[in-house]
C-alpha positions as a Python dict, from the first residue, in 0.01 Angstrom:
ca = {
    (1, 'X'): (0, 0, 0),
    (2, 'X'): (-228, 172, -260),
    (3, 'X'): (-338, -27, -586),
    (4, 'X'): (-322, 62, -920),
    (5, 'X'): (-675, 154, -1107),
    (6, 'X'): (-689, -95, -1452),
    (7, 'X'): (-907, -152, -1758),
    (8, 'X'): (-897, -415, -2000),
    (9, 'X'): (-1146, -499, -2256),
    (10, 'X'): (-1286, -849, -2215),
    (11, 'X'): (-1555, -1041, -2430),
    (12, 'X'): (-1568, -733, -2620),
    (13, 'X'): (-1670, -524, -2260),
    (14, 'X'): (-1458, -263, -2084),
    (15, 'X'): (-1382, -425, -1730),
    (16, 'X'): (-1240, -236, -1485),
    (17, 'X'): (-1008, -417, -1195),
    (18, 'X'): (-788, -300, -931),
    (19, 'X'): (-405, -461, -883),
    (20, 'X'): (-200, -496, -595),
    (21, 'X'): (174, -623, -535),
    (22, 'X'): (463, -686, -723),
    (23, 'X'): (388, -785, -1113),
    (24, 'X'): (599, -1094, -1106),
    (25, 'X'): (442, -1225, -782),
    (26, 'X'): (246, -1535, -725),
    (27, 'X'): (-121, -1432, -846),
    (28, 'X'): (-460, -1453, -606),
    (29, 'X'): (-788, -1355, -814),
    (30, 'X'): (-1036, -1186, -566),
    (31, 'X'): (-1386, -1160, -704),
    (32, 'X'): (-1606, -1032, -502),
    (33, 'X'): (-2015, -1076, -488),
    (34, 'X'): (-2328, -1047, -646),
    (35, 'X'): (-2409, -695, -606),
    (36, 'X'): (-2063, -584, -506),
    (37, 'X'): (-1757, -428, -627),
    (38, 'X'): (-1375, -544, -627),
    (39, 'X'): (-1306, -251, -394),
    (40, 'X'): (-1453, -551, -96),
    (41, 'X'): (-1114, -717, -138),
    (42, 'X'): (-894, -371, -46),
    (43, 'X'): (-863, -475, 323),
    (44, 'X'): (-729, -862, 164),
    (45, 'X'): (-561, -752, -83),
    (46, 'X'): (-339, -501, 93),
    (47, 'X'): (-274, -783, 341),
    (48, 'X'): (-169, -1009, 56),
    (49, 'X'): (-10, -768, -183),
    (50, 'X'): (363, -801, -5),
    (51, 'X'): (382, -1190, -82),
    (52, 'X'): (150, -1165, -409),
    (53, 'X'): (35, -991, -709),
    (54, 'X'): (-368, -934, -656),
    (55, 'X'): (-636, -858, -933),
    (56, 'X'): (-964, -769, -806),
    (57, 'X'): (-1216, -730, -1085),
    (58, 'X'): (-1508, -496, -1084),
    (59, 'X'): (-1807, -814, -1279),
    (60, 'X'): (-1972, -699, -1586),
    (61, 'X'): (-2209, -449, -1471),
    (62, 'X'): (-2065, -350, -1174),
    (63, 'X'): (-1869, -118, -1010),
    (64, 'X'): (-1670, 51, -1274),
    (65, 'X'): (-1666, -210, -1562),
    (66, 'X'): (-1906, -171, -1831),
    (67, 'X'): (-2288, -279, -1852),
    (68, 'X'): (-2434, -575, -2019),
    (69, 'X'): (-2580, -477, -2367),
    (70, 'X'): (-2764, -817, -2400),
    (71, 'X'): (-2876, -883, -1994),
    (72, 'X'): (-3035, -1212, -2019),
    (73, 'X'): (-2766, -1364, -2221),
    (74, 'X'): (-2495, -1222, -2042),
    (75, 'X'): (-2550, -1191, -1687),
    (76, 'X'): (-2445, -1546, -1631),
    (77, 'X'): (-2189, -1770, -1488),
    (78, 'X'): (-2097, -1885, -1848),
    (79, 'X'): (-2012, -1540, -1965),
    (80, 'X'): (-1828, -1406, -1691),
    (81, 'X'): (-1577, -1694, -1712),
    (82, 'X'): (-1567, -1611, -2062),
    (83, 'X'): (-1452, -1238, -1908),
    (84, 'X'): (-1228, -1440, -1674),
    (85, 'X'): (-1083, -1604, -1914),
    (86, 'X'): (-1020, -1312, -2135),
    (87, 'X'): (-827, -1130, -1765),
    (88, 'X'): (-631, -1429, -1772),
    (89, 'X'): (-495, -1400, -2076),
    (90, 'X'): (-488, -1028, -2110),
    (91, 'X'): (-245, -1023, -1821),
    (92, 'X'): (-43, -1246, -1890),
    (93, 'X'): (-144, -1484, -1625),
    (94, 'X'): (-49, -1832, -1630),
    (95, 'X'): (-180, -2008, -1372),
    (96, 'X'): (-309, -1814, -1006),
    (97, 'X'): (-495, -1910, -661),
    (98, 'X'): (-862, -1752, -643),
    (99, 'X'): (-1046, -1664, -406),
    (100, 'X'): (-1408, -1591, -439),
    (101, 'X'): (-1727, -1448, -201),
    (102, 'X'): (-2078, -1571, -315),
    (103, 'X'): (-2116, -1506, -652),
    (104, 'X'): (-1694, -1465, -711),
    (105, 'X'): (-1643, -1851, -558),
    (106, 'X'): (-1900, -1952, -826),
    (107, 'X'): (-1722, -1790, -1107),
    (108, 'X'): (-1381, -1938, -989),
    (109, 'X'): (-1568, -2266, -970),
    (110, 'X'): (-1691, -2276, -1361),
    (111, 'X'): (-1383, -2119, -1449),
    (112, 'X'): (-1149, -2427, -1249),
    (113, 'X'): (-1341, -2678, -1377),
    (114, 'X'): (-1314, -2583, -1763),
    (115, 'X'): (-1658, -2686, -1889),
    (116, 'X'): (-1709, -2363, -2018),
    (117, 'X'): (-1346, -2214, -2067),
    (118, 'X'): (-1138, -2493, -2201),
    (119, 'X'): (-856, -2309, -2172),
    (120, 'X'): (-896, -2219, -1828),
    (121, 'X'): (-822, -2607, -1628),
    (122, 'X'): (-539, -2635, -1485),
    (123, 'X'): (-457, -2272, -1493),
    (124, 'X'): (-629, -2233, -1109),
    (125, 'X'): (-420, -2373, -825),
    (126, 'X'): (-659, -2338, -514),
    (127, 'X'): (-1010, -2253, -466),
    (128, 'X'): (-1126, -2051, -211),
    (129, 'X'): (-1519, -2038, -160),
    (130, 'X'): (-1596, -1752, 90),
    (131, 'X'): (-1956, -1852, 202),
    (132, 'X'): (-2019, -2069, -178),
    (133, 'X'): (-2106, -2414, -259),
    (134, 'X'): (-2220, -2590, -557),
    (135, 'X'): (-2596, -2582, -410),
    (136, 'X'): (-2718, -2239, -254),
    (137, 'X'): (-3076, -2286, -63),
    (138, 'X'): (-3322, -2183, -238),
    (139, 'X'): (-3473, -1948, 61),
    (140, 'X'): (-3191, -1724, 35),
    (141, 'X'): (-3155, -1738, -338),
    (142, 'X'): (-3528, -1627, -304),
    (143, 'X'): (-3429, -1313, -87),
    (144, 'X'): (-3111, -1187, -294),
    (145, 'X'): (-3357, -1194, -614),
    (146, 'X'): (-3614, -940, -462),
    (147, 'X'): (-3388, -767, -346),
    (148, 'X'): (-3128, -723, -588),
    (149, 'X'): (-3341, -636, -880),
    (150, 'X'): (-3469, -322, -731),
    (151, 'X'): (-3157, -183, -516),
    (152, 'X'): (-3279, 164, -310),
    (153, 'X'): (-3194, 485, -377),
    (154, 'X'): (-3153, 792, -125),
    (155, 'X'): (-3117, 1140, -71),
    (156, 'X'): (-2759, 1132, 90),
    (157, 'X'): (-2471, 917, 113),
    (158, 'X'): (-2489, 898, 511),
    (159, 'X'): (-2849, 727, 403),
    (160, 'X'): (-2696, 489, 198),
    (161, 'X'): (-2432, 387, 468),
    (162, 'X'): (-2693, 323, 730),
    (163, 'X'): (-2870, 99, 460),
    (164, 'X'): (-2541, -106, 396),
    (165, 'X'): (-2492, -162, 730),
    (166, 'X'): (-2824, -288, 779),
    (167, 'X'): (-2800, -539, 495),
    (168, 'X'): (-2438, -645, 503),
    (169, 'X'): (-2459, -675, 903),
    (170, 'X'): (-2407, -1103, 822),
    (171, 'X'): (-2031, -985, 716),
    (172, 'X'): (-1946, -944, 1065),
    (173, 'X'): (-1713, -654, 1227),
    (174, 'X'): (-1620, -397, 1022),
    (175, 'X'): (-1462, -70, 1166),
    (176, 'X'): (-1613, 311, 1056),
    (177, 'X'): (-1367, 368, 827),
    (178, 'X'): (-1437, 14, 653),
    (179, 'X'): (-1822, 94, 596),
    (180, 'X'): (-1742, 413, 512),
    (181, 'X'): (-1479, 276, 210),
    (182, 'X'): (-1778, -34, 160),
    (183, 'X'): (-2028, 235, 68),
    (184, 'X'): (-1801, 514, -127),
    (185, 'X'): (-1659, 239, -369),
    (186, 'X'): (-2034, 110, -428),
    (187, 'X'): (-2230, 399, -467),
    (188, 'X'): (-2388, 538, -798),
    (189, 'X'): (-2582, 837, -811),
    (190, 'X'): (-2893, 889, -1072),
    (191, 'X'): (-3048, 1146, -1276),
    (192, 'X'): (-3258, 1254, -1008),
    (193, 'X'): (-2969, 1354, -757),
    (194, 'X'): (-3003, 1049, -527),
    (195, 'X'): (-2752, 760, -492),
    (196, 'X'): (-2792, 411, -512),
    (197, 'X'): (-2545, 74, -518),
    (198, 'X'): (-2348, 30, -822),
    (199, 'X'): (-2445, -168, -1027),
    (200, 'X'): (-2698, -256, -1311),
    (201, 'X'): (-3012, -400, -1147),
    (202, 'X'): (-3085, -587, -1483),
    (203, 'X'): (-2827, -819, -1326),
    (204, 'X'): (-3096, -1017, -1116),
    (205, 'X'): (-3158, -1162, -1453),
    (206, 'X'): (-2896, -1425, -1357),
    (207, 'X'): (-3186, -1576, -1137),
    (208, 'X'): (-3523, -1453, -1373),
    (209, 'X'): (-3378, -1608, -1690),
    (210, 'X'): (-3129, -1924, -1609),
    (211, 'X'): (-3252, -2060, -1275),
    (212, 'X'): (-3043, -2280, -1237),
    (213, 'X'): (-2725, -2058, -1274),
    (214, 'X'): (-2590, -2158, -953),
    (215, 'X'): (-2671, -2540, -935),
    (216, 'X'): (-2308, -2611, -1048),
    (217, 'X'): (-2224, -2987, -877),
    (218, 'X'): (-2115, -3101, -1206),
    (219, 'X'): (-1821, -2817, -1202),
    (220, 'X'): (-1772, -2880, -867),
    (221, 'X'): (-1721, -3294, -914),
    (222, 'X'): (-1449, -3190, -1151),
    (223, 'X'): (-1157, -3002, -949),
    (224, 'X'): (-894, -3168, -885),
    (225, 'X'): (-696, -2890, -655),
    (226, 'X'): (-726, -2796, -317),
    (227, 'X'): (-1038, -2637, -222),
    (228, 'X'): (-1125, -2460, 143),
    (229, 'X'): (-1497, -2370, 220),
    (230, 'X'): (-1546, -2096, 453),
    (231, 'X'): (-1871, -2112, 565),
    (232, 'X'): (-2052, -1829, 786),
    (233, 'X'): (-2132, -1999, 1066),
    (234, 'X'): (-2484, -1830, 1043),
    (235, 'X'): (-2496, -1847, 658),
    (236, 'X'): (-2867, -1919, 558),
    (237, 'X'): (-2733, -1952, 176),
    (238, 'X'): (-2451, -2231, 235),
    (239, 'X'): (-2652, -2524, 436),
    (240, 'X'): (-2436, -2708, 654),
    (241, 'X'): (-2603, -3072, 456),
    (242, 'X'): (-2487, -2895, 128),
    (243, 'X'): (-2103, -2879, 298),
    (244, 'X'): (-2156, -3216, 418),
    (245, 'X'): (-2246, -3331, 35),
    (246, 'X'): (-1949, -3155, -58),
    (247, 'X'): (-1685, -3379, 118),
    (248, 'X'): (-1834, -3652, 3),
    (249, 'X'): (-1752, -3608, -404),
    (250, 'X'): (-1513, -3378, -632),
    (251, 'X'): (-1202, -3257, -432),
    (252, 'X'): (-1388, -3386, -116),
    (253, 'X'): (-1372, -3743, -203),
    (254, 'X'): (-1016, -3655, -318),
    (255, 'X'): (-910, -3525, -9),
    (256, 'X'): (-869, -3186, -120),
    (257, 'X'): (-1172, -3012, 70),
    (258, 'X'): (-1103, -2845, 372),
    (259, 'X'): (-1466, -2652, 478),
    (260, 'X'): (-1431, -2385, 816),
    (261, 'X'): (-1697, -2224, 995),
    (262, 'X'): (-1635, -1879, 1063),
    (263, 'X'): (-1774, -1762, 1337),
    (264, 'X'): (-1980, -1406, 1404),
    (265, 'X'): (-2073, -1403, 1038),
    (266, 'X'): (-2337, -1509, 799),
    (267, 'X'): (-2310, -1464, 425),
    (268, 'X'): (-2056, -1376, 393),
    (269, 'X'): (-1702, -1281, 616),
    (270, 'X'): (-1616, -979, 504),
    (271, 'X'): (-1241, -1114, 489),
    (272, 'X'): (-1119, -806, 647),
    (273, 'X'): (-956, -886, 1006),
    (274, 'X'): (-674, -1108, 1126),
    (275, 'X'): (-839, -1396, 1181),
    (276, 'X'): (-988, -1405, 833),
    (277, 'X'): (-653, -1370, 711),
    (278, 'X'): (-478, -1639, 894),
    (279, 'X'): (-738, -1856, 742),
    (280, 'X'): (-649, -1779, 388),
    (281, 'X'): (-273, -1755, 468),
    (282, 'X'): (-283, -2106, 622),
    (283, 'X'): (-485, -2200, 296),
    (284, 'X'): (-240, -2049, 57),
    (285, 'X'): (84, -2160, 216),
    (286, 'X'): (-78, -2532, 169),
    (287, 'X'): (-158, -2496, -201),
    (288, 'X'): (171, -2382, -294),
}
């Protein structure tokens, strides 16, 4: 199954998003990562799309959607919720499961909880965190910030590749043809001939301007629906105390947490073979 190619203007931004599956099926938002694309989710997606409808956005400044014009207010987990919120309603979406990796599981988060989009709680059924928590360590945090605000650029595409796969080896097995689609739907290429990832690097000033972005416990205490944590087993940005701190308040205290370690990965499983799916079937049968 192919998806369809979609824009909608959101918070005033062109934001581009790929759908999948019927339009009157149950709806899973999959939002990928920090310096990603929504293309990541193709492999979940087309698993998904013959028992759901699936939007996968491209974030503000990535992928296809449109650039920030004001970085260091925008590039925030406030204002992409505001975007989220914006999809939501644009579509004609009432309520939908989500499913987020990294930086996507922390927008679902602010967005569940409704501290900064009202109109947003009780419109998300489930929660899935691919390799988030409300606490990220701050070694790792460290690492994606030099790295992210000065992304590479190289002569070929073939280059490029062999620098994803260096980089993204924590995802864990991907085929050929899988890195091949990772680094075609991410690449950008400048004036000077040579490509780079797609997206804005002004991004990183999530991390230079609001710290604290991703310290989010007090969005976390709030849910009240089922949540599942799938931790990389060799994550080194979701600590296994920061899980453990996580059953003990919000939807873990309420019984609702359910955290999984996924083995061969780090941050984060590239959702993209069976057994990653059977975890978020399992996951979505139970939240129905």
């Amino acid at each position: 199954m192919s998806p369809s190619s979609c824009y909608a203007t959101c918070a005033g931004y062109e934001i581009h998003y790929t759908e999948w599956g019927a339009p009157d099926a149950p709806v899973v938002i999959a939002w990928h990562g920090l310096a990603r694309t929504g293309r990541d989710m193709d492999a979940l997606a087309a698993h998904l799309a013959g028992r759901y409808r699936v939007i996968c956005p491209d974030t503000l400044g990535r992928g296809l959607s449109q650039w920030s014009r004001a970085p260091g207010a925008e590039y925030r987990l406030q204002f992409y919720a505001r975007i989220a919120a914006d999809l939501f309603d644009q579509l004609g979406i009432g309520q939908a499961h989500w499913i987020g990796t990294s930086m996507g599981g922390a927008i679902g988060m602010v967005c569940a909880s409704g501290l900064f989009e009202p109109g947003l709680r009780g419109r998300i059924r489930s929660l899935l965190l691919n390799d988030n928590a409300p606490r990220l360590a701050d070694a790792a945090l460290e690492r994606i910030k030099a790295y992210a605000g000065q992304p590479p650029a190289f002569d070929t595409v073939r280059e490029l590749e062999a620098f994803f796969r260096q980089v993204y080896a924590p995802y864990g097995w991907l085929s050929d043809a899988q890195w091949r689609l990772l680094t075609e739907t991410s690449t950008r290429r400048l004036p000077d001939g040579r490509v780079t990832p797609h997206y804005d690097p002004a991004m990183v000033q999530q991390f230079t301007q609001h710290a604290n972005d991703y310290l989010i416990w007090d969005h976390y205490d709030r849910l009240d629906i089922p949540v599942l944590c799938l931790r990389g087993a060799d994550s080194d940005l979701v600590l296994r105390e920061t899980t453990a701190e996580m059953a003990t308040r919000g939807p873990g205290a309420r019984g609702l947490l359910q955290v999984i370690e996924v083995p061969g990965c780090g941050h984060a499983p590239a959702l993209n073979v069976p057994a990653h799916y059977a975890l978020v079937d399992a996951f979505l049968a139970q939240a129905h």
